[in-house]
C-alpha positions in Angstrom: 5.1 0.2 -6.6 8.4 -0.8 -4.9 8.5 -1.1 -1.5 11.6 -1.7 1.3 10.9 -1.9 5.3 12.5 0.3 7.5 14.1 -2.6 9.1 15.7 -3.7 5.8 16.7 0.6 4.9 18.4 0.5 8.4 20.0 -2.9 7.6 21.5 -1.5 4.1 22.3 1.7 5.8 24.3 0.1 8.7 26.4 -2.7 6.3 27.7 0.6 4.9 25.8 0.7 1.3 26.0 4.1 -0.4 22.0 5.0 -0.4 20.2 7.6 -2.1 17.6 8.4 0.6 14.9 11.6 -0.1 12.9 12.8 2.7 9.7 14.3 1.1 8.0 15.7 4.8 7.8 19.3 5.5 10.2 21.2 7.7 9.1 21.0 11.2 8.6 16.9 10.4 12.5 17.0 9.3 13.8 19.1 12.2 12.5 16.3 14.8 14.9 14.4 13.3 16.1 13.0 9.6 18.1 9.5 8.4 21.8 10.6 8.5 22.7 11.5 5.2 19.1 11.4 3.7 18.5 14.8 1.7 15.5 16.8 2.3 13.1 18.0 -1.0 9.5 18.5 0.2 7.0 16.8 -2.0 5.4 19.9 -2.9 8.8 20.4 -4.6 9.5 17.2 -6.0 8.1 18.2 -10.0 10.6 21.1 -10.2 13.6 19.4 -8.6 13.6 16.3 -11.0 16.6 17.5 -12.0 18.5 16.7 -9.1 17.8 13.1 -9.6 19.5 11.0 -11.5 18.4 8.0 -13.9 21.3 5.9 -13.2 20.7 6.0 -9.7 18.4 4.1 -7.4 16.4 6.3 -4.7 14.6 5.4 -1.7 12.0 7.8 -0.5 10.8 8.3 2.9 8.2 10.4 5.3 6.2 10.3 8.2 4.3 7.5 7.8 4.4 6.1 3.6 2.0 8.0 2.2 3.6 10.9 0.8 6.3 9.2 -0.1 4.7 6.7 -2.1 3.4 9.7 -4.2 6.6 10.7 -5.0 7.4 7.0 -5.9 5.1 6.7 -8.4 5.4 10.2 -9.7 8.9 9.9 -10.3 8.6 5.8 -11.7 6.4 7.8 -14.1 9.2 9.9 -15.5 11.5 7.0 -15.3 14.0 7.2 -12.2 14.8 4.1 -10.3 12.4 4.4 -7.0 11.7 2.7 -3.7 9.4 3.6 -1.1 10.0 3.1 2.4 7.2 1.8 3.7 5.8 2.8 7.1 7.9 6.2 6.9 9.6 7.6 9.9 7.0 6.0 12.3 8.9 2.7 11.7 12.5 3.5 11.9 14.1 2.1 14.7 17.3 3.6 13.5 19.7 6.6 14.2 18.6 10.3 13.2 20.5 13.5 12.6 18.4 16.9 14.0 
C-alpha cells in the first residue's frame, strides 16, 4: 500500500498543490476538526460512494490514526482508483484544520 507522512501531505498542501484529500472518520472525529478542503465520506460509506471518485485522479485518504484509512486504500486500489494513505492519520498533523 502507498503511504505519504503527514509532514509531506502538509508540505504538498502548503506549496499550493490541488489535493484530493478523503476523510474516512465518523462525525464527532470530523467536527474536532478536518484538513481544509479535505471532503468527508465515512468508511462505512466508502463501497456505495465509489462513484464520486474518479480514476484519473489521485486520492489521499486520511483518519484518526491510519488504520481506517488504510482500509479504504486498499479497498479502493482493488477497484482501481489511484490511492494514498496518510499514514499516522490526524494524530500526526501538525497542520491547520477547518471545524
Amino acid at each position: 500500500m502507498s503511504e505519504i507522512s503527514a509532514k509531506e501531505l502538509q508540505s504538498k498542501l502548503e506549496n499550493g498543490e490541488q489535493l484530493n484529500i478523503v476523510d474516512v472518520r465518523e462525525d464527532d472525529e470530523v467536527a474536532q476538526g478536518i484538513i481544509p478542503g479535505a471532503k468527508h465520506i465515512r468508511l462505512s460509506e466508502i463501497p456505495q460512494r465509489t462513484n464520486e471518485f474518479e480514476k484519473d485522479k489521485h486520492y489521499y485518504m486520511v483518519c484518526r490514526s491510519g488504520g481506517r484509512s488504510g482500509r479504504a486504500t486498499e479497498f479502493l486500489k482493488e477497484q482501481g482508483y489511484d490511492v494514498t494513505n496518510m499514514a499516522g492519520g490526524m494524530l500526526a498533523w501538525e497542520g491547520d484544520v477547518e471545524k
